[in-house]
C-alpha positions as CSV (number, residue, x, y, z in Angstrom):
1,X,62.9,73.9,114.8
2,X,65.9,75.9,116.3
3,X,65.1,79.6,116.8
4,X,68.8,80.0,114.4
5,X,67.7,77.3,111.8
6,X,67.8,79.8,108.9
7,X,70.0,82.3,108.3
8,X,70.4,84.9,105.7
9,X,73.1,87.1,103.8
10,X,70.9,90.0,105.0
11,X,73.0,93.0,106.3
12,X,75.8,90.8,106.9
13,X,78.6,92.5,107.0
14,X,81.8,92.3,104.7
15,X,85.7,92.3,105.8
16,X,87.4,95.4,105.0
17,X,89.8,93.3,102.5
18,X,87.1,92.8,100.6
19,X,86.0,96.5,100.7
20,X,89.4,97.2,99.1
21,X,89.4,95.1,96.6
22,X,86.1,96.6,95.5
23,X,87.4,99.7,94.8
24,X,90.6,98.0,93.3
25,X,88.7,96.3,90.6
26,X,86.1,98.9,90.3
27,X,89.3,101.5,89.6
28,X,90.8,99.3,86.9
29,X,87.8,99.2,85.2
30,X,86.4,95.4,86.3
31,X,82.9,95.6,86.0
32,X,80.2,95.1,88.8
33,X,79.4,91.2,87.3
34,X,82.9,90.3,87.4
35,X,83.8,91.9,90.4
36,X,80.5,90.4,92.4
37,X,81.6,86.9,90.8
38,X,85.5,87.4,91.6
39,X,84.6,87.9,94.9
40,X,81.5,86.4,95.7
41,X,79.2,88.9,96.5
42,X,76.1,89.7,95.0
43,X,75.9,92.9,92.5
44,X,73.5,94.9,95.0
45,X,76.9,94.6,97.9
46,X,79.1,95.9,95.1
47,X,76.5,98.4,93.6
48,X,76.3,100.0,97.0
49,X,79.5,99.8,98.0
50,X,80.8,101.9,94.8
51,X,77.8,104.1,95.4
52,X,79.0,105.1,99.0
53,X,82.8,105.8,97.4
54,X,81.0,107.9,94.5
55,X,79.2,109.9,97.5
56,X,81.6,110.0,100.1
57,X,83.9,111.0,96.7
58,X,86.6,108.2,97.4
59,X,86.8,108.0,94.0
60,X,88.0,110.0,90.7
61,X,84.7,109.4,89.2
């Protein structure tokens, strides 16, 4: 068994596209379950994502 047999999602990172469409949907008011199956990320990427625009306040919320 190869040393790179398994891989996981774990701390992969996303494209910034997709970071931008996060915010996007989140703005229009798309929730986090339609967003994470729009884009095909789970809900804990898309929770923490809108988390760091709520703290970082890059959003009117």
């Amino acid at each position: 068994m190869s040393f790179f047999a398994k891989k996981t999602m774990a701390n992969k990172q996303i494209d910034m596209r997709k970071v931008k469409q996060i915010f996007k949907l989140y703005s229009e008011g798309v929730s986090k379950r339609q967003i994470s199956s729009r884009l095909g990320l789970s809900r804990n990427t898309i929770s923490k994502y809108i988390a760091f625009f709520k703290r970082y306040q890059l959003t009117d919320y």
